[in-house]
C-alpha positions in Angstrom: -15.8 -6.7 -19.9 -18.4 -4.2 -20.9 -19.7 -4.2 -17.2 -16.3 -2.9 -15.4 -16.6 -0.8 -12.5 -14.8 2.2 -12.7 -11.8 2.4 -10.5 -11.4 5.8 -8.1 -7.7 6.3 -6.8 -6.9 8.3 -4.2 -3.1 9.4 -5.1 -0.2 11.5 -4.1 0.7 9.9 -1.2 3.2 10.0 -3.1 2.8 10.7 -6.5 5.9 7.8 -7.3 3.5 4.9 -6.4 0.5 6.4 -7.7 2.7 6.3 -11.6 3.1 2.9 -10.9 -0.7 2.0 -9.9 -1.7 3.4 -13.2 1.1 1.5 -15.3 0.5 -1.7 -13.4 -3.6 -1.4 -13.6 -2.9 -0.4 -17.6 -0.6 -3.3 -17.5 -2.8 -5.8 -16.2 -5.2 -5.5 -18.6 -2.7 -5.5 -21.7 -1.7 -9.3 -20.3 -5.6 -10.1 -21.1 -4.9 -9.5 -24.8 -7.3 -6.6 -25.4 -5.3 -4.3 -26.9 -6.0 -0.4 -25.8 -9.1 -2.1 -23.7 -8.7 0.0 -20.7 -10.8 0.5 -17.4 -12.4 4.3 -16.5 -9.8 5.8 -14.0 -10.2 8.7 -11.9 -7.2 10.1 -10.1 -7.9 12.6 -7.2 -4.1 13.3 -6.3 -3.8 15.2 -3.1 -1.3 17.3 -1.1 1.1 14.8 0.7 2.2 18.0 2.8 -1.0 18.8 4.2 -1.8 14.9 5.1 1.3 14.2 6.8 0.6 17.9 8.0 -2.4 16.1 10.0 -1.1 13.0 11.2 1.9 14.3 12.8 0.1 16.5 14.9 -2.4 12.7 15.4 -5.4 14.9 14.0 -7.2 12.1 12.9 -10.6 13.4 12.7 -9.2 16.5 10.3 -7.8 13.4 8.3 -10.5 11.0 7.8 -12.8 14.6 7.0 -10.4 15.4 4.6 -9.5 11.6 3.0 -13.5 11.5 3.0 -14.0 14.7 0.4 -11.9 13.0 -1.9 -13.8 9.9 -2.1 -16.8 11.6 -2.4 -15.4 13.9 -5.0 -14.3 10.5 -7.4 -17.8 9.1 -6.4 -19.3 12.3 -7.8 -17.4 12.1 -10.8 -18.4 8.4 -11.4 -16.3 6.5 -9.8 -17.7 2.8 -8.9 -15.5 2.3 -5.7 -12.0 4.0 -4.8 -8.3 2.9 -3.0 -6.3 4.8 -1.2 -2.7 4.1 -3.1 -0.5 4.2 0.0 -0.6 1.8 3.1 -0.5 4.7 5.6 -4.1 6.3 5.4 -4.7 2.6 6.2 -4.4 3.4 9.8 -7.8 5.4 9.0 -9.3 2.3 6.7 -12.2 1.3 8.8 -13.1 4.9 9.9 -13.5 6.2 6.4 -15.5 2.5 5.2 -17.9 3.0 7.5 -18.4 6.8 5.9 -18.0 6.2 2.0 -21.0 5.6 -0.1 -18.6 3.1 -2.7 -16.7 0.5 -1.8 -13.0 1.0 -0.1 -10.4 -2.2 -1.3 -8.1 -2.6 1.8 -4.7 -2.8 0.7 -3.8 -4.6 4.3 -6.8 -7.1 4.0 -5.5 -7.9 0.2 -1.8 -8.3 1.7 -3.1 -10.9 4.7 -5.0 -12.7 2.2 -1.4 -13.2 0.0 0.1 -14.3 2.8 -2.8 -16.9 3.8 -2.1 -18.3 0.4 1.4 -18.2 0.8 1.3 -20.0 4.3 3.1 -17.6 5.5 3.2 -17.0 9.8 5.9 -14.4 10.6 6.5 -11.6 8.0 8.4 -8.6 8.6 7.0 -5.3 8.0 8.8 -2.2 6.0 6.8 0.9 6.4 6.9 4.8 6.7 6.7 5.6 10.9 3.1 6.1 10.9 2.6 2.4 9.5 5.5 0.4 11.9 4.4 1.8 14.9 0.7 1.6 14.2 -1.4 -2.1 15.0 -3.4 -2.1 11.6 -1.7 -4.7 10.2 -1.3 -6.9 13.2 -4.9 -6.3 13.9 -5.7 -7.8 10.2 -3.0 -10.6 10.3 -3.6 -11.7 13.8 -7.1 -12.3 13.2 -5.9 -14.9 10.7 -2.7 -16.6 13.0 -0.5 -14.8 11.5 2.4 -12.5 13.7 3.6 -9.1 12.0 6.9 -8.3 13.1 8.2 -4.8 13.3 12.1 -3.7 12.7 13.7 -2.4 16.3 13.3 0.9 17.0 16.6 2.4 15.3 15.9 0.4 12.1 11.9 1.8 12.1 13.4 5.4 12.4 16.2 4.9 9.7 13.5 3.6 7.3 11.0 6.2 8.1 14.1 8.5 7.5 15.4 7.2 4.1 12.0 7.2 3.0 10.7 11.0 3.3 14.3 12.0 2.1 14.7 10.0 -0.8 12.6 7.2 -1.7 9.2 9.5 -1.7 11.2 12.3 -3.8 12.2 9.3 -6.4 15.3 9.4 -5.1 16.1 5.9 -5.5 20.0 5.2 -4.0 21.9 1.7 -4.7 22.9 2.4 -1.1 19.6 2.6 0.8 18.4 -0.1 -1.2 21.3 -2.9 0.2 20.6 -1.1 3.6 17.4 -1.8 3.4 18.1 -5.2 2.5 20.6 -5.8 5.6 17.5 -4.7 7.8 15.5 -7.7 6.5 18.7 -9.8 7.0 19.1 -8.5 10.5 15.3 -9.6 11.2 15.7 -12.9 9.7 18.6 -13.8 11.5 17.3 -11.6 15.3 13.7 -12.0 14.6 13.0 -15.0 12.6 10.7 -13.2 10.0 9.8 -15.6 7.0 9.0 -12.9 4.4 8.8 -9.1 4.3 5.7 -6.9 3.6 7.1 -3.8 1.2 4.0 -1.9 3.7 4.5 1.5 1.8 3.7 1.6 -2.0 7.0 3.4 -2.8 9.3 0.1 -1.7 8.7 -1.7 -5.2 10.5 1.4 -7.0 13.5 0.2 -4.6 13.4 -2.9 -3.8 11.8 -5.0 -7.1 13.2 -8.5 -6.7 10.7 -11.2 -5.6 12.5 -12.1 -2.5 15.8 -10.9 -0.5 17.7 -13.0 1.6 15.8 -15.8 0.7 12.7 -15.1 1.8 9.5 -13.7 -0.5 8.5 -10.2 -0.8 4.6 -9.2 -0.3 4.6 -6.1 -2.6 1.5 -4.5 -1.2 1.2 -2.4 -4.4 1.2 -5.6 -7.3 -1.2 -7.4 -4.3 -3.4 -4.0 -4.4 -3.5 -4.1 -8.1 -5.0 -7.1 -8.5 -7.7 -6.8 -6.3 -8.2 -3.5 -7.8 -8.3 -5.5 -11.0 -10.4 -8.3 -10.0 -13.0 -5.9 -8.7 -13.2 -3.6 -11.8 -14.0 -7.0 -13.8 -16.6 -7.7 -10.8 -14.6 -11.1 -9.8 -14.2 -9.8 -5.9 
């Protein structure tokens, strides 16, 4: 253990989910019974307002410059490899891994592989707007035989909605959370989904059981965790 890699997080997208990287990194490693035995962790948390800023207006050259500093900046300050702690930016992954000088850990590529070991072929997807209406996880899971099934277009926008208005403000509502779970009834019953990806990092503070309606929940911040993990201990 004297040979981890020091873990670079790329936060505030929102700042709810990045909390609850740190605590469930800080976590994992209390579970291996060393006591106050933590990894090196470098948090460059950045202005939500000017990212989302960018990708409304699809400036996506202006976003992979600016998602780039901030890897750089943790790979100046020592930073072995980095994550971006939100799935959204993801829609950028492959753009900014071709650009980085450390190592990027995919939060969608960890999230296929849990559903290879899963066996799972149809899950739903729950993200902000930018994320359902965007192919980067279909392009991951359908390399693999898997289909990604989006909500219908009323559902996508009332997710996208109760997301920027409460869930990213920690506004967590017992309301919006059994909506949220009628969605994922609707698509099992309409769309024949077989699980649900939680495809933005803030859906755990909301929805934190392992499954809903009787199907299993992919929690793409827990999955993200422990590859984060296992590649800090050099096992990836």
């Amino acid at each position: 253990m004297k040979n981890m890699q020091k873990i670079g997080l790329i936060g505030g997208l929102g700042p709810e989910a990045t909390v609850d990287y740190y605590v469930r990194i800080i976590e994992a490693f209390k579970s291996m019974g060393k006591d106050l035995f933590y990894p090196e962790i470098i948090i460059y948390s950045v202005n939500m307002s000017e990212f989302l800023d960018m990708m409304n207006k699809k400036e996506y050259d202006k976003v992979v410059s600016y998602l780039l500093s901030k890897v750089d900046c943790l790979a100046s300050s020592g930073a072995d490899f980095a994550v971006l702690t939100a799935n959204t930016p993801h829609l950028l992954f492959d753009r900014l891994k071709d650009k980085t000088n450390i190592p990027l850990i995919s939060i969608v590529e960890a999230t296929c592989k849990e559903a290879i070991n899963k066996g799972l072929k149809r899950p739903g997807l729950f993200g902000t707007g930018f994320t359902m209406n965007s192919t980067f996880y279909p392009d991951v899971f359908n390399k693999n035989g898997i289909d990604v099934i989006m909500p219908k277009k009323p559902d996508r926008e009332l997710i996208n909605y109760k997301l920027f208005s409460e869930i990213e403000l920690g506004i967590f509502k017992e309301s919006t959370k059994l909506l949220l779970i009628e969605i994922i009834e609707k698509m099992i019953k309409e769309q024949h989904i077989d699980s649900i990806i939680l495809g933005c990092t803030e859906f755990p503070l909301i929805l934190k059981d392992l499954e809903y309606a009787g199907i299993p929940v992919l929690n793409t911040t827990a999955i993200h965790v422990k590859e984060i993990v296992d590649f800090c201990l050099n096992k990836s």
